[in-house]
C-alpha positions in Angstrom: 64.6 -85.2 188.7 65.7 -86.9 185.8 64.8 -90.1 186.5 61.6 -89.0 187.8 60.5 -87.5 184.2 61.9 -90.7 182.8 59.8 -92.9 185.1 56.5 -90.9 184.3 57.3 -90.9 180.7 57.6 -94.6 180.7 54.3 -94.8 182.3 52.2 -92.6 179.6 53.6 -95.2 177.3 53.0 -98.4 179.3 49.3 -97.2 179.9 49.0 -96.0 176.0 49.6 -99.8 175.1 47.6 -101.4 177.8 44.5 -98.8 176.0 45.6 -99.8 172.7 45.3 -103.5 173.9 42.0 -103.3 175.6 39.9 -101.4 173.4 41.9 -102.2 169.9 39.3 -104.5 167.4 40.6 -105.8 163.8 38.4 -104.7 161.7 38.9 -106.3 158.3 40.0 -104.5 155.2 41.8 -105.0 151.9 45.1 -106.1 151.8 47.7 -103.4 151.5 49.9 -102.8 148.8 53.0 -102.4 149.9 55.9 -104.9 151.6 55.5 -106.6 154.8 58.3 -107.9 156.8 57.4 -109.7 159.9 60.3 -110.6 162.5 59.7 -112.9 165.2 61.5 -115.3 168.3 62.1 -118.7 167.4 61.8 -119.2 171.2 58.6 -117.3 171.3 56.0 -119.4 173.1 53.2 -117.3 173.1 53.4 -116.2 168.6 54.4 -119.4 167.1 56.4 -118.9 163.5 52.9 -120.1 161.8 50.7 -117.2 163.4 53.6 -114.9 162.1 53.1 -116.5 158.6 49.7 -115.1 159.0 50.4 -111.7 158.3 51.0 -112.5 155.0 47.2 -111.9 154.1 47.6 -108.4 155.0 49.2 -107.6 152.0 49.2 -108.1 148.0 53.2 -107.3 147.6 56.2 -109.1 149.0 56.0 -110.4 152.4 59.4 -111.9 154.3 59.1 -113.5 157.5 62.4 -113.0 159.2 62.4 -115.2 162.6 65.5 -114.3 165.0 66.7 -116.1 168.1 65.1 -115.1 171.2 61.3 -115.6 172.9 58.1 -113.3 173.0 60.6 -110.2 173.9 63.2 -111.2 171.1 63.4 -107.5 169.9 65.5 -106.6 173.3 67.1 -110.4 173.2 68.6 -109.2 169.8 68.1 -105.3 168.9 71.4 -105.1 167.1 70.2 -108.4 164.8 66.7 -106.9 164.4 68.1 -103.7 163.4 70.5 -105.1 160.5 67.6 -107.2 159.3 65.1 -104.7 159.2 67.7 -102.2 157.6 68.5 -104.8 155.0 64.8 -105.4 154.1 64.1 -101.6 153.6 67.0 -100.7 151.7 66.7 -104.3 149.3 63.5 -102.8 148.7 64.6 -99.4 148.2 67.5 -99.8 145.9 65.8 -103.2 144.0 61.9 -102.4 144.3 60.7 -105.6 144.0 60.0 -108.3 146.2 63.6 -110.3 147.3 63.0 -113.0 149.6 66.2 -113.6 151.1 67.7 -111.9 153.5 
């Protein structure tokens, strides 16, 4: 029984991001305000380290571009890096406020 709520939970969410994907347009806005750090593969194949720079333009304060080993699906390659880098970018910003490059 368990896995069979599991299994149709796992579906809602796999056809949630196929709708998000086919009926999902950018609209252009301003940038935002606030920090962005973007984490990519340096395998990845299909989001090269130059379309990640991109993201950049979406905002007016710091943005870090943190790229960890691994391809497209780097985030379950290397969860536990992921996770330290992301927690060290929040709480930098937290305890600092201001942009810090380095992580």
């Amino acid at each position: 029984m368990g896995s069979t709520r599991s299994l149709a939970a796992l579906h809602q969410t796999v056809r949630a991001d196929f709708e998000v994907s086919e009926t999902y347009g950018y609209v252009e806005r301003a940038p935002l305000t606030c920090p962005i750090a973007a984490f990519g593969g340096s395998e990845d194949t299909q989001v090269g380290e130059d379309e990640m720079r991109g993201w950049r333009e979406m905002t007016t304060g710091c943005f870090r571009l943190v790229m960890l080993q691994g391809g497209h699906c780097f985030i379950s390659e290397n969860r536990e890096a992921l996770l330290g880098r992301w927690i060290d970018a929040v709480l930098r910003y937290m305890h600092i406020g201001k942009c810090v490059t380095s992580l």
